[in-house]
C-alpha positions in Angstrom: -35.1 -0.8 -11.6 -34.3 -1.9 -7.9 -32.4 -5.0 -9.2 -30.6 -2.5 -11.1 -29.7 -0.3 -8.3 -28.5 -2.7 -6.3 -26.0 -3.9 -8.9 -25.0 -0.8 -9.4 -23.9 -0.6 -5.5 -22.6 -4.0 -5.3 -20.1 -3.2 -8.2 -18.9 0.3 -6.2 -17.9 -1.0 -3.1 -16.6 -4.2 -5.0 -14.3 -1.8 -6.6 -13.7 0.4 -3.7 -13.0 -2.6 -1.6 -10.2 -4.1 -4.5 -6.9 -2.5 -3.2 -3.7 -2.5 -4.9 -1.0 -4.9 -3.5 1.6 -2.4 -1.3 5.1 -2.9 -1.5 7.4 -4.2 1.6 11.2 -4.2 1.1 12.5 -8.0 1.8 14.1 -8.1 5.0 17.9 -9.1 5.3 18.3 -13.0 5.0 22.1 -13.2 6.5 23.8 -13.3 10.2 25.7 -10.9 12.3 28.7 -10.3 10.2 30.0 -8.4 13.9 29.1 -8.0 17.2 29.4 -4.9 18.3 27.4 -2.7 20.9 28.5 0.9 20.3 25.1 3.2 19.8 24.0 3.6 16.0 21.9 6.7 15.3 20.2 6.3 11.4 19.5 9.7 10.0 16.4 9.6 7.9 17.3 8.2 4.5 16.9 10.4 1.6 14.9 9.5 -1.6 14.4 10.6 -5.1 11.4 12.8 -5.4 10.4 9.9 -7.7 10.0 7.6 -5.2 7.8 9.6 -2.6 5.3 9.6 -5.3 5.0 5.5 -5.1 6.7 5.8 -8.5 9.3 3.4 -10.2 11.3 4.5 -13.4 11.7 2.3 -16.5 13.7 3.4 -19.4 14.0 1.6 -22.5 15.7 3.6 -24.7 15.7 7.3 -24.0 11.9 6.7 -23.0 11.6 7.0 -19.5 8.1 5.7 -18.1 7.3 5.3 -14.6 5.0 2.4 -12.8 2.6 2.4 -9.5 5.1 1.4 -7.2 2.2 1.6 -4.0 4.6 1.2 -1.6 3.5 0.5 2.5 4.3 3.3 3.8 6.5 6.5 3.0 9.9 5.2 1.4 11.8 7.3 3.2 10.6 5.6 6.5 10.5 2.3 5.0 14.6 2.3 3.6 15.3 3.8 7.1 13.6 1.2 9.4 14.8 -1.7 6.6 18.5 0.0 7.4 17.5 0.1 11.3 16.4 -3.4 11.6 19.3 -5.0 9.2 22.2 -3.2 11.3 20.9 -4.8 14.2 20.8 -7.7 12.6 24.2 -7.8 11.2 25.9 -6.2 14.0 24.3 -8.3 16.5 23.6 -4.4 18.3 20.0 -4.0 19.8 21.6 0.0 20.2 21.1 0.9 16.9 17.9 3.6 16.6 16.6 6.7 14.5 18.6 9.7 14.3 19.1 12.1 16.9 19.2 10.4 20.2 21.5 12.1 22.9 24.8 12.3 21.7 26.0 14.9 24.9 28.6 11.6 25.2 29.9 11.8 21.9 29.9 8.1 21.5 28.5 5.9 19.0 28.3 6.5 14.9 26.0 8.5 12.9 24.7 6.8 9.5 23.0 9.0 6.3 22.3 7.1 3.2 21.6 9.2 0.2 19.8 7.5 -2.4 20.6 9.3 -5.9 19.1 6.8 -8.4 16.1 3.4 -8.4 15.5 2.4 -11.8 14.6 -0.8 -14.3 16.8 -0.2 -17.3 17.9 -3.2 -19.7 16.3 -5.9 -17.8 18.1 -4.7 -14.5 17.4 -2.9 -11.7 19.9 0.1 -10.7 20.5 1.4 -6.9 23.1 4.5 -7.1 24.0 7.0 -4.1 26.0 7.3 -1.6 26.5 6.8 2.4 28.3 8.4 5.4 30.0 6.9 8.5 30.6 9.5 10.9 31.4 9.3 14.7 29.2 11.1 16.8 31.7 13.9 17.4 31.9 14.6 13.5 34.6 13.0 12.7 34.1 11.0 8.8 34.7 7.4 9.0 33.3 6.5 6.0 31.9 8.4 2.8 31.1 6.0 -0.1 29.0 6.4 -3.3 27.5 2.8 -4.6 26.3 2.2 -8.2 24.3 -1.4 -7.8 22.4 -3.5 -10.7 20.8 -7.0 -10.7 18.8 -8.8 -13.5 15.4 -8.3 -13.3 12.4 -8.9 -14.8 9.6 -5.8 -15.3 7.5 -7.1 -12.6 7.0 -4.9 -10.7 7.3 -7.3 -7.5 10.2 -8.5 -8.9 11.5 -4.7 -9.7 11.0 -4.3 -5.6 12.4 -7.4 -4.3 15.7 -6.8 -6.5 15.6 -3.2 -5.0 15.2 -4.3 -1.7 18.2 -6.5 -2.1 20.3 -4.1 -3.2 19.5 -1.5 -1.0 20.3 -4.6 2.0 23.8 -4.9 0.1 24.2 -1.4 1.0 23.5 -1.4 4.7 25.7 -5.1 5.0 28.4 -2.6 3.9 27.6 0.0 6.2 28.4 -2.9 9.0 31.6 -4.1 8.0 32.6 -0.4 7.4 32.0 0.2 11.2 34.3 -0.8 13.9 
């Protein structure tokens, strides 16, 4: 009976201890396509509901399932640090930071990314929304919607990686867009 029991513990914290991988977005592998060092405020990036649930959509058909996406952390926060720390990167800026610093100058660009659509649909991955360049005084530099696909397989690693890819595509735009 004791040899019993203590199976029967071994195997729970065995399976509480057995964690799910967690999902990272691939960081940006290119250079500075700029150099510029005007102040870059993010604003949060916005998400399907979807999403926040560590949920990604597959449709095959007109059958829409969803995986365990587990992702790291919130996606909101990780799409918005991934778009913080690639703008740096490719615009060779250390000023670029989360939205709202001080803006009493009125200096610098706002960026809001809008992300409409993530899903796995015909062995590819598809990133739709849109994104807004605005100078901090209001005025619109920029206002683009994006509709991105790469092959994929159903991986779900390999369903993230694309994603993170795409989304990277996105922000290397947002830098050449601002001057």
């Amino acid at each position: 009976m004791k040899y019993i029991i203590a199976v029967l513990i071994s195997m729970f914290f065995i399976g509480c201890s057995s964690k799910q991988s967690e999902y990272l977005l691939p960081k940006a592998d290119f250079g500075a396509v700029k150099s510029i060092k005007t102040q870059i405020g993010v604003i949060k990036v916005k998400v399907p509901d979807y999403l926040n649930d560590d949920k990604i959509l597959v449709k095959k058909g007109l059958e829409v399932k969803s995986l365990n996406a587990n992702f790291a952390d919130a996606p909101d926060k990780l799409f918005t640090q991934q778009t913080i720390t690639t703008l740096k990167q490719a615009l060779n800026n250390p000023n670029v930071f989360l939205y709202p610093w001080d803006v009493k100058s009125k200096k610098g660009y706002i960026v809001k990314i809008v992300l409409d659509d993530f899903i796995y649909s015909d062995s590819q991955v598809h990133l739709s929304g849109s994104y807004f360049i605005k100078l901090a005084n209001g005025t619109t530099v920029s206002a683009k919607n994006f509709n991105l696909q790469t092959p994929s397989s159903q991986n779900p690693q390999d369903i993230m990686k694309n994603l993170g890819e795409l989304y990277n595509r996105v922000v290397l735009q947002i830098a050449r867009e601002v001057k």
